[in-house]
N, C-alpha and C positions, 0 to 999 in steps of 0.2 A: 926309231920310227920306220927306218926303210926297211931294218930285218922284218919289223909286223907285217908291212906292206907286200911285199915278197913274200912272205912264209904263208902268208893266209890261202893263196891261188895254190901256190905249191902243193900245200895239203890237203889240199884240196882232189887235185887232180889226183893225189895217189889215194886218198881214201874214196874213187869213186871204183876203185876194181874190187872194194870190200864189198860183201854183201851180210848184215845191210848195211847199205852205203852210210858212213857219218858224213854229214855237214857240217865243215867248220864256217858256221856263219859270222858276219861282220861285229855283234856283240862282243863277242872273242878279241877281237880287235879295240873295240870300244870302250872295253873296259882293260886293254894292256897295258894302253895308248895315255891313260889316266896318272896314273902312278909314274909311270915313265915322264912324261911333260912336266909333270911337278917335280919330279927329281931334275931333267936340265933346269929348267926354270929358277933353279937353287945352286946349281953348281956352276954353269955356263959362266963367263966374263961377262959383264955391263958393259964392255968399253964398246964403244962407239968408232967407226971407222970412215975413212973419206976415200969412195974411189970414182972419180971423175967427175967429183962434186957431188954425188950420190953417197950418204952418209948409211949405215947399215950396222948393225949388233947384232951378233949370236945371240945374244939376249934380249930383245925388247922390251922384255915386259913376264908378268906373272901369265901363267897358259889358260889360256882362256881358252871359253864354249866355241867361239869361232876355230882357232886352228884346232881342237879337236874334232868340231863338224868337217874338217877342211879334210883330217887325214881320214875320217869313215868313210868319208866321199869315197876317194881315193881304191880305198879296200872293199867297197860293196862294186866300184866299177870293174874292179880284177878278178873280184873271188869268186864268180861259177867258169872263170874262164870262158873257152870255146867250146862250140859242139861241135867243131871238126874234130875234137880228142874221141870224140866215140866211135867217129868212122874210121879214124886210124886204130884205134886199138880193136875194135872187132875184122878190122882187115888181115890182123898181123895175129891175132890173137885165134879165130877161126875158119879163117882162111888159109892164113899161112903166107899170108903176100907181104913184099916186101914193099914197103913207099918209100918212093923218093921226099929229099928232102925240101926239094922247092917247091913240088906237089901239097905236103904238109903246109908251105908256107903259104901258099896261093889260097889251099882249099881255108886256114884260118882268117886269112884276109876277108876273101869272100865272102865268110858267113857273117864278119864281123861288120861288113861294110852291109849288108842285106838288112841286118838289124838297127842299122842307123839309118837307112834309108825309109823302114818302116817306122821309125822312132818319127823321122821328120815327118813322114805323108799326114803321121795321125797325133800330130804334136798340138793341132788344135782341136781335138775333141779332147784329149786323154793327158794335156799338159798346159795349155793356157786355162782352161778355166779354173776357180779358184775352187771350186768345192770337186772336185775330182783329185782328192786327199788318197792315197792308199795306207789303210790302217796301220800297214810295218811301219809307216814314218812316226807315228801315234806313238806309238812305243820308243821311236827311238828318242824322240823328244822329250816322253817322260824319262829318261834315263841320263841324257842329260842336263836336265834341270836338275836332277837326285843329286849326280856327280857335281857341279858348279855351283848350285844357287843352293840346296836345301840339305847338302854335304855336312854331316855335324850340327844338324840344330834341332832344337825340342820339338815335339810335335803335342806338346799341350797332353801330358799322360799316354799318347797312345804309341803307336809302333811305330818308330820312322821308316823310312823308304828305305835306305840302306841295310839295317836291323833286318826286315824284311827279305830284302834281297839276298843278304849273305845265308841266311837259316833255310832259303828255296834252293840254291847253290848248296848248303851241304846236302841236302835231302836227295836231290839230283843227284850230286857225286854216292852218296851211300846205295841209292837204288839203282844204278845205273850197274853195279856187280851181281846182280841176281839175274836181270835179263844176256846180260854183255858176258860172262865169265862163270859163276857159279851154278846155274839154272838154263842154258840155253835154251831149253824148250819153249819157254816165256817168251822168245820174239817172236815164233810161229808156233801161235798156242794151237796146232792142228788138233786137236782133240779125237775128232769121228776118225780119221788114219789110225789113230792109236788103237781103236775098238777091233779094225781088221787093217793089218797093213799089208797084208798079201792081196788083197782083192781088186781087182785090176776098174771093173768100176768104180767104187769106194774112191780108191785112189786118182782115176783120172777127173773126177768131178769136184773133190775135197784136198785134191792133194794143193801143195801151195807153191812144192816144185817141178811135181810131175803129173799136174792138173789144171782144173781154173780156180781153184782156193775159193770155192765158195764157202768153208767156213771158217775162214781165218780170223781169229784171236790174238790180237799183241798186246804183251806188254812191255813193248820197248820202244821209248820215246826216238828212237831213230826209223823208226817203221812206220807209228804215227805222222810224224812230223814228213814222212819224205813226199807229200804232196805240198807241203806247207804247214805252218803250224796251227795247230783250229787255236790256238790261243788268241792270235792276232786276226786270221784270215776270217773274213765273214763267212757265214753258213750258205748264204747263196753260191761267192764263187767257189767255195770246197763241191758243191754239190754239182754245178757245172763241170768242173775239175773231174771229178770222177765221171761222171757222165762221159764225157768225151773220150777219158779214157777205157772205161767198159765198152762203148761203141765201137773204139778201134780194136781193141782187142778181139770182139766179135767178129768184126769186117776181116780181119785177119785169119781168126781161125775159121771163117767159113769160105774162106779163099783158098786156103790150104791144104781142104775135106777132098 
């Protein structure tokens, strides 16, 4: 459980210098964390122990829904890390500078404590009330009810949940080699670059690296999803979401004219 815990932030931080970036989301975790609890939960000791009148077992009990909500926690609290990592790595990366490393630790603290700070101001619009649900939890809860309650059982002729799930999981793994490996062009389907790629307009209007990709085409779920995934996320806030960021992007390059 600590390697998942650990490895999820880990690879995180190093799949963010790919482009395009993977996200190892907490799913990942959620479903490692499964297999694995059921296996201690069978092999661990029953025996029961006394230290200082506080009785305790490596083994309690069968794993239940709770300590695996307990260890997701856990892993969705680690896994985007800090955003001090992008000011250090574009310092050192395109600049050339080197940071110190209590600099590093101070500038992670701070961002981290800014964000709890903001978490508390707006904890009662955006966290006591009971219908300000965010969809990703939606999901996550269908997933484990699948895993604990409804794990191996008939679904009355039709397609169980897990059935399901594993046949989306290979379809994923088989498509994910045409955009990622065999086809690259399919993550940035730039199509109109293809028609003239020497053309310095063309290109700086269309291009998606050395333009504003106004006609970008992907088909790779790492591209799609790196706003969020429209599977879970509503179409309002995707559509904020982009907004905001076409706005800076604007503000930007007309700062920079």
């Amino acid at each position: 459980m600590y390697v998942i815990i650990s490895s999820v932030p880990l690879s995180h931080l190093i799949y963010i210098c790919r482009d395009p970036r993977i996200f190892v989301s907490a799913v990942i975790a959620q479903l490692m964390c499964f297999p694995l609890g059921r296996g201690l939960a069978a092999i661990l000791p029953a025996r029961r122990f006394n230290t200082l009148g506080y009785i305790w077992s490596l083994n309690p009990g069968p794993f239940s829904i709770k300590e695996h909500v307990c260890v997701t926690i856990m892993v969705i609290s680690s896994a985007p890390g800090t955003y001090s990592n992008y000011v250090v790595l574009t310092q050192r990366v395109f600049y050339g500078q080197t940071i110190p490393i209590t600099f590093q630790i101070l500038l992670a603290i701070g961002c981290q404590c800014i964000g709890f700070c903001f978490a508390g101001i707006l904890r009662q619009f955006v966290v006591w009330p009971s219908n300000m649900i965010w969809p990703g939890a939606l999901s996550s809860c269908a997933f484990f009810n699948m895993l604990h309650k409804n794990y191996r059982n008939s679904n009355q002729g039709y397609m169980t949940h897990e059935h399901f799930f594993w046949i989306a999981t290979a379809g994923t793994f088989i498509w994910y080699w045409l955009p990622g490996y065999l086809f690259t062009g399919l993550s940035m389907f730039n199509w109109v670059c293809w028609i003239a790629p020497k053309n310095i307009v063309i290109n700086t209007l269309f291009g998606t690296r050395t333009g504003l990709g106004m006609s970008i085409l992907t088909f790779d779920w790492a591209i799609i999803s790196f706003l969020g995934s429209p599977l879970i996320t509503p179409v309002c806030c995707m559509s904020f979401i982009c907004l905001a960021h076409y706005s800076h992007q604007l503000i930007l390059s007309g700062g920079t004219k």
